[in-house]
KOLRO-80721 format. One record per residue (C-alpha): residue number from 1; residue in three letters; x negated, y negated, z. Coordinates in nm, 3 decimals, padded with zeros to 5 digits. Each point is the difference from the previous one (the first is absolute). Example, Ala and Ser with C-alpha at 12.3 -4.5 7.8 and 13.67 -1.06 7.14 Angstrom:
% residues 2
SITE   k   r      px      py      pz
SITE   1 ala -01.230  00.450  00.780
SITE   2 ser -00.137 -00.344 -00.066
This chain:
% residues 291
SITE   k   r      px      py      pz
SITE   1 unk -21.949 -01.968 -25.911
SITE   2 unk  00.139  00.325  00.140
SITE   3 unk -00.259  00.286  00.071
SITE   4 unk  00.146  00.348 -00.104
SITE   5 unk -00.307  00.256  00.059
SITE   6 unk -00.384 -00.001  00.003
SITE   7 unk -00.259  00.253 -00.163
SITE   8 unk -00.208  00.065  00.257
SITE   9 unk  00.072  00.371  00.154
SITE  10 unk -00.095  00.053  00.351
SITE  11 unk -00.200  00.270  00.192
SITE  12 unk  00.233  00.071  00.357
SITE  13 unk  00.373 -00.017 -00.016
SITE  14 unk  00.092 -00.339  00.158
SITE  15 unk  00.195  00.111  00.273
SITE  16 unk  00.017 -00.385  00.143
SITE  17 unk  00.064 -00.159 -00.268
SITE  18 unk  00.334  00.250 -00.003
SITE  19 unk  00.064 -00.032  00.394
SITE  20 unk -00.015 -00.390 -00.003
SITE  21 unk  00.232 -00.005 -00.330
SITE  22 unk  00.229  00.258  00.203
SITE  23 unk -00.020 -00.214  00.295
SITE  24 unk  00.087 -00.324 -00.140
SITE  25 unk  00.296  00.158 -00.159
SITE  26 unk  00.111  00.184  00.242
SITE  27 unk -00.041 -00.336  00.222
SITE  28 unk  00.203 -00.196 -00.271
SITE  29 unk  00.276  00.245 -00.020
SITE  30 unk  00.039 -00.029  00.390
SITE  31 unk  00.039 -00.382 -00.025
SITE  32 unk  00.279  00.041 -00.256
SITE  33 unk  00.196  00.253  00.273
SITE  34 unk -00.054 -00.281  00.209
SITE  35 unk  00.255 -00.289 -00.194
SITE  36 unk  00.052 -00.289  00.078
SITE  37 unk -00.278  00.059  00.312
SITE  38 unk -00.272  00.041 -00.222
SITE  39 unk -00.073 -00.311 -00.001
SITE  40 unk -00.073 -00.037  00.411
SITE  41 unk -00.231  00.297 -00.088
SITE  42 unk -00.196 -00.239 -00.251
SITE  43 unk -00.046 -00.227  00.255
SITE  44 unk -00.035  00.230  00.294
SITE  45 unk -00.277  00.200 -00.219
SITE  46 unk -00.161 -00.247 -00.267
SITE  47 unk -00.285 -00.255  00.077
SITE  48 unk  00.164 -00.332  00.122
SITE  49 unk -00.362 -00.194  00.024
SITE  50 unk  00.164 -00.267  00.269
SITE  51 unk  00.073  00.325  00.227
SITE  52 unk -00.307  00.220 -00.075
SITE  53 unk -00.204 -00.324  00.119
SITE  54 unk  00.264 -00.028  00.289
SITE  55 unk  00.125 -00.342 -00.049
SITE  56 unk  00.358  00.113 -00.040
SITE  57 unk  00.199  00.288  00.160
SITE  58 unk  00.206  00.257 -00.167
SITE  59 unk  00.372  00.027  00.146
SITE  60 unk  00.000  00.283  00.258
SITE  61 unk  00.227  00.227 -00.245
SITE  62 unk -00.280 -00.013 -00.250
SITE  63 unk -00.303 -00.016  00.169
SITE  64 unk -00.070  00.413  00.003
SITE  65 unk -00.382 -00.002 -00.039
SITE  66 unk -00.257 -00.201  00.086
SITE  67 unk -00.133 -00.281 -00.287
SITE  68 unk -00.320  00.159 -00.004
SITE  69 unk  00.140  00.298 -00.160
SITE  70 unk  00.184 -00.175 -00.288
SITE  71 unk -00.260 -00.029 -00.223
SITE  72 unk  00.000  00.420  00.001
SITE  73 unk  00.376  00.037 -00.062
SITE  74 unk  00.048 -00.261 -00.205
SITE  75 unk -00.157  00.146 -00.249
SITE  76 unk  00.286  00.335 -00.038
SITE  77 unk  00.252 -00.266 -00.035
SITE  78 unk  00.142 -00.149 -00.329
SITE  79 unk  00.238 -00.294 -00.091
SITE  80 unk  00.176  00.204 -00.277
SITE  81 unk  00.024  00.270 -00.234
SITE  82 unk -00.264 -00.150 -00.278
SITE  83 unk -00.200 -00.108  00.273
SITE  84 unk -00.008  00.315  00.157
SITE  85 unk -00.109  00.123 -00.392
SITE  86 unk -00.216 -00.252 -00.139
SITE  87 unk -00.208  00.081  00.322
SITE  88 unk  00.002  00.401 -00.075
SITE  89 unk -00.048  00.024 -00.324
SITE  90 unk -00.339 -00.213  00.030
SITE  91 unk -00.095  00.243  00.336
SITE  92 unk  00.105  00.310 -00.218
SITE  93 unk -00.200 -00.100 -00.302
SITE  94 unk -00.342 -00.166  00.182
SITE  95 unk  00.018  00.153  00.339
SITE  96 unk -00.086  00.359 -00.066
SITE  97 unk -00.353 -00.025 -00.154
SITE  98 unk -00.126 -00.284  00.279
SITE  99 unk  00.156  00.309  00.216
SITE 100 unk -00.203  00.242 -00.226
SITE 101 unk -00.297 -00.264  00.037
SITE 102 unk -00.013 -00.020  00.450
SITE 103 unk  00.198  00.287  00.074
SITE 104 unk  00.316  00.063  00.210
SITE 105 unk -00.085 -00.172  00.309
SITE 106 unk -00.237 -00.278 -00.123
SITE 107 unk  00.317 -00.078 -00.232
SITE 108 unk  00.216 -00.076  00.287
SITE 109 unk -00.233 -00.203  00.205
SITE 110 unk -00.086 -00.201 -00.297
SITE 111 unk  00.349 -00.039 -00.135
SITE 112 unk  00.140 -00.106  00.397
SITE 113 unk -00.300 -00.245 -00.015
SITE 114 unk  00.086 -00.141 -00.362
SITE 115 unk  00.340 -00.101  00.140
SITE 116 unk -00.080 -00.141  00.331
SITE 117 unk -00.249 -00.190 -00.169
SITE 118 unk  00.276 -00.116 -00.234
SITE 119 unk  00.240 -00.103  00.273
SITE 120 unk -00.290 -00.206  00.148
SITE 121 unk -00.029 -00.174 -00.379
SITE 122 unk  00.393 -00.089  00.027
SITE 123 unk  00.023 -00.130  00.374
SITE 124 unk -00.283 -00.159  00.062
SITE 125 unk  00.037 -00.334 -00.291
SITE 126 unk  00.349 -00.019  00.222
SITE 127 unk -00.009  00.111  00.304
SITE 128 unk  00.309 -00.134  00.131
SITE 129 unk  00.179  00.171 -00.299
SITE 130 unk  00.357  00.190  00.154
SITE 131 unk  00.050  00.196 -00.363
SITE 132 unk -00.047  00.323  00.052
SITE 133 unk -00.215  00.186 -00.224
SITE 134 unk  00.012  00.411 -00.149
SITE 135 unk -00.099  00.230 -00.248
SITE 136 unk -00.290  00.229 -00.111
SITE 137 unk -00.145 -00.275 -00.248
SITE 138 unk -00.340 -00.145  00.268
SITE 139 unk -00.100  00.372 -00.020
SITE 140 unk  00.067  00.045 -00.319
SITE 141 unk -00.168 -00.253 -00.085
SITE 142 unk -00.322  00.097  00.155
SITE 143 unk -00.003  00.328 -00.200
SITE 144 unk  00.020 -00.196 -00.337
SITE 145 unk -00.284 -00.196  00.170
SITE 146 unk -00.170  00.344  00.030
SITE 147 unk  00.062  00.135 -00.325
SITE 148 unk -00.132 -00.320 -00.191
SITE 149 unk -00.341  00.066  00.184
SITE 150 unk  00.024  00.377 -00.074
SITE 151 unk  00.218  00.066 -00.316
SITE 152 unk -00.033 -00.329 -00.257
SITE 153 unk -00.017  00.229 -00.287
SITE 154 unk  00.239  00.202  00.070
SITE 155 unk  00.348  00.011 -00.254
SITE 156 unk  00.320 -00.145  00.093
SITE 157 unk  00.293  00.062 -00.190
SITE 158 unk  00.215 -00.357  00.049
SITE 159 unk  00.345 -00.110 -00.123
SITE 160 unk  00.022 -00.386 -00.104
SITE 161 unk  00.372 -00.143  00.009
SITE 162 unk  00.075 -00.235 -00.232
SITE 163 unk  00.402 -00.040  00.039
SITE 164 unk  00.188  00.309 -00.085
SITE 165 unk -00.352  00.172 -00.182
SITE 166 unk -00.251  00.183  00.206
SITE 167 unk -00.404 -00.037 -00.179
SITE 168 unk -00.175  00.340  00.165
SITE 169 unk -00.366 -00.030 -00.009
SITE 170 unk -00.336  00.181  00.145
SITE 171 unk -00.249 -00.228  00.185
SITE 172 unk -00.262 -00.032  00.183
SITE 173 unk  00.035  00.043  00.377
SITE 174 unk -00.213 -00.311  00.049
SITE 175 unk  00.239 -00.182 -00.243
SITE 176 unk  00.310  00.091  00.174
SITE 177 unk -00.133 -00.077  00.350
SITE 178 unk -00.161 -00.326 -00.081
SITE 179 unk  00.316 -00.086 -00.159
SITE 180 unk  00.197  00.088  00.307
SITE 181 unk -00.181 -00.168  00.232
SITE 182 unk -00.006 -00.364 -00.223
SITE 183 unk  00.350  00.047  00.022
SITE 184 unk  00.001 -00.003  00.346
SITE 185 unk -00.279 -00.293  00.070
SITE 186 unk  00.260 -00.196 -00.279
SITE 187 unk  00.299  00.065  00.189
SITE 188 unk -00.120 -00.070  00.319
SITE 189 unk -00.084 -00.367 -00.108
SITE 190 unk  00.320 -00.047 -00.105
SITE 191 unk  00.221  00.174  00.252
SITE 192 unk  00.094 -00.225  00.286
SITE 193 unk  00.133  00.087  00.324
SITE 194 unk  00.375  00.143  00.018
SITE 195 unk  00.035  00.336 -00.010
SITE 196 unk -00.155  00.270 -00.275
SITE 197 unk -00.310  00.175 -00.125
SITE 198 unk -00.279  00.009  00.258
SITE 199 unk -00.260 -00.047 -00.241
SITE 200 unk -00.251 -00.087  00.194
SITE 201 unk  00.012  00.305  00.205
SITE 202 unk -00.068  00.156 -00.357
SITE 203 unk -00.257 -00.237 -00.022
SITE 204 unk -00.167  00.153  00.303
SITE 205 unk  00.096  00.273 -00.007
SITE 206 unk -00.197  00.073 -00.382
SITE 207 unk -00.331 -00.158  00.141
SITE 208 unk -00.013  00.210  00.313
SITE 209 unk  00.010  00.289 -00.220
SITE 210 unk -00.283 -00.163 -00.178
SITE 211 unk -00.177 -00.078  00.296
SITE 212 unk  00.094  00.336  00.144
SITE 213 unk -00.098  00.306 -00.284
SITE 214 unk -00.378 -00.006  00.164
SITE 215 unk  00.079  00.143  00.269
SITE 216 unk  00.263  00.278 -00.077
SITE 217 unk -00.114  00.145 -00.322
SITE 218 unk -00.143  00.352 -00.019
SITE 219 unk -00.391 -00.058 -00.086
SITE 220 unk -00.006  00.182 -00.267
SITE 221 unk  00.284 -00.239 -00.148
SITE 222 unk -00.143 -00.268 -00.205
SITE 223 unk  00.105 -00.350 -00.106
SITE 224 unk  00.124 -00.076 -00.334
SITE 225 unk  00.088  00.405 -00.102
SITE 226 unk  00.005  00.012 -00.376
SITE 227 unk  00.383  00.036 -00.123
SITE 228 unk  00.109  00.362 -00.073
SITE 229 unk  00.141  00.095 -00.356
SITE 230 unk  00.279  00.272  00.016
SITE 231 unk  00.192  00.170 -00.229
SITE 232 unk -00.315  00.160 -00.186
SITE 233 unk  00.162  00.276 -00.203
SITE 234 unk -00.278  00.291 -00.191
SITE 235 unk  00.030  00.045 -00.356
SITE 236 unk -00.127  00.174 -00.292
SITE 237 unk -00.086 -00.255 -00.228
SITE 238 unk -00.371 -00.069 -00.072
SITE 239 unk  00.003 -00.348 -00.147
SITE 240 unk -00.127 -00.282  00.215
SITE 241 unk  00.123 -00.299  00.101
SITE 242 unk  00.321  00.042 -00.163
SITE 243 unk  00.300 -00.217  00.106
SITE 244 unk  00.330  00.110  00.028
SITE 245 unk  00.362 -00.132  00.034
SITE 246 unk  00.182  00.126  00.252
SITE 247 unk  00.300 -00.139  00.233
SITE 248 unk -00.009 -00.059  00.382
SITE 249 unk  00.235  00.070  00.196
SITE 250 unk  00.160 -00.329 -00.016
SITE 251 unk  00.057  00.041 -00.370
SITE 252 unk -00.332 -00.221 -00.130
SITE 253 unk -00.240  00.143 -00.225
SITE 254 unk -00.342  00.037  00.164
SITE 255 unk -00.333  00.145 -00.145
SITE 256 unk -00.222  00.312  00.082
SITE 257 unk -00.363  00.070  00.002
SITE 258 unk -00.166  00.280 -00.056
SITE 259 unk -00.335  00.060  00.188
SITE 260 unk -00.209  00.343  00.132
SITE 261 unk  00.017  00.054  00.387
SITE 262 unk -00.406 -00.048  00.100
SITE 263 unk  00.022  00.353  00.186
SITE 264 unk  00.210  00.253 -00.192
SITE 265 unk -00.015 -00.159 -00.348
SITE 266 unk  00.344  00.046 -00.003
SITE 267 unk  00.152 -00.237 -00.247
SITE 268 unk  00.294 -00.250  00.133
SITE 269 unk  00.189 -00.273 -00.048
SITE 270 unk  00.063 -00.271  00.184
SITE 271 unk  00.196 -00.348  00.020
SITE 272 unk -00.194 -00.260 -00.188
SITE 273 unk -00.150 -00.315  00.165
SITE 274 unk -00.027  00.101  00.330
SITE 275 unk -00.333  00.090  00.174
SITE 276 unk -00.068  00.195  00.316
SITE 277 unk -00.007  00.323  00.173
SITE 278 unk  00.143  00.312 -00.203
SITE 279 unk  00.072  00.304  00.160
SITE 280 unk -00.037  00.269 -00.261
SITE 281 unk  00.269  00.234 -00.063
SITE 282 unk -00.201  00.271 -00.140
SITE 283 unk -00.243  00.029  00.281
SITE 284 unk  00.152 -00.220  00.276
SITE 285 unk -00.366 -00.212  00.036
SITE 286 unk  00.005 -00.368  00.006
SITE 287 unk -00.143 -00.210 -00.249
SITE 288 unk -00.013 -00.371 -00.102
SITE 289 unk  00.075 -00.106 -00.325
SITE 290 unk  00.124 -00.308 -00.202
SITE 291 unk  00.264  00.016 -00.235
């Protein structure tokens, strides 16, 4: 299940959100210049648990920071290209509104937290571990954790591969995260110890962002936020209730409702079976319907 976009406008222009994307591929483009010696930077810059709890010492041509600081710049670092994508496209698409929800700073203390807290997750069941360990996904991972507590009804827009055909569906954002984060409980149970997907730093990672929401919220942001409905269009037609065909984007028919905005009495139509906030485009007031 690949996540494509979410319906769930923000407030503030997520000016994180963009800077760590920028970062970590600006970071990832540096460690192809680098050739055949990126791979001293992996180890010289990732997590090794064995040398962050000092039981084993780096060579002296690697070792350029102290272990302590790993855990921070581990997390710019990425293994390969769809790594490097996989672990943007899920910032780009549920990082802004958690952003939107804390604010600018909040957002980086809490997403720095998420992935130390991940790293933790992934060293400590081996301690003596000397894989190294990189990538944006512990954080990450905490901001899904974030947006299940915040955003459940919020729409996803998901692509389902099945061989050479791509399914594109709209869920829930409760669906898509629960789903997620099975996958990674499932996995983790059946991955063993060589080399590969640190999924128990995603593990961790997800539940410190549960744990974690309380306390960098806005107030006046509330748990469980009704989804949004866009793409409410006016029209002139007076008859209620009436359904219409129509094609998405994606080339599948979909229906429309017609309802009356609460404030303006503006007449509108919006996508069936859905039910949320709907910001007017008449009047530009919020109001909650179900469709």
């Amino acid at each position: 299940m690949i996540p494509l976009h979410d319906d769930n406008p923000t407030e503030i222009t997520p000016y994180v959100t963009i800077a760590l994307i920028a970062v970590c591929v600006l970071v990832y483009l540096w460690q192809l210049s680098l050739g055949e010696a990126q791979g001293g930077v992996i180890y010289a810059l990732g997590v090794i648990p064995a040398v962050l709890f000092d039981t084993v010492d780096l060579p002296p041509d690697i070792d350029l920071i102290a272990p302590v600081l790993t855990p921070i710049t581990s997390m710019f670092l990425h293994g390969g290209f769809m790594h490097l994508a996989g672990n943007m496209l899920y910032l780009w698409i549920f990082g802004n509104n958690i952003e939107d929800a804390m604010g600018h700073v909040r957002f980086v203390v809490f997403y720095l937290v998420c992935g130390v807290a991940a790293v933790f997750s992934q060293a400590l069941p081996d301690p003596d571990s000397v894989i190294p360990m990189v990538g944006a996904s512990g954080a990450i991972s905490g901001v899904l954790g974030a947006y299940l507590l915040l955003y459940p009804h919020a729409r996803v827009l998901v692509v389902i591969p099945f061989g050479f055909y791509f399914h594109s569906m709209s869920l829930k954002a409760g669906w898509v995260l629960i789903i997620w984060f099975g996958m990674q409980l499932v996995n983790s149970m059946l991955s063993g110890p060589e080399p590969g997907v640190a999924w128990y730093a995603h593990i961790g990672g997800f539940v410190a962002g549960l744990a974690l929401i309380p306390f960098f919220k806005r107030q006046d942001v509330s748990y469980l936020n009704p989804g949004r409905i866009t793409g409410a269009e006016s029209t002139e037609n007076i008859t209620a209730n009436i359904k219409r065909p129509e094609f998405s984007a994606w080339g599948k028919p979909k229906n429309r409702v017609e309802r009356n905005c609460p404030h303006c009495h503006g007449r509108l139509r919006l996508p069936a079976r859905r039910s949320g906030i709907v910001d007017c485009p008449l009047c530009s007031k919020p109001f909650e319907a179900t469709t």
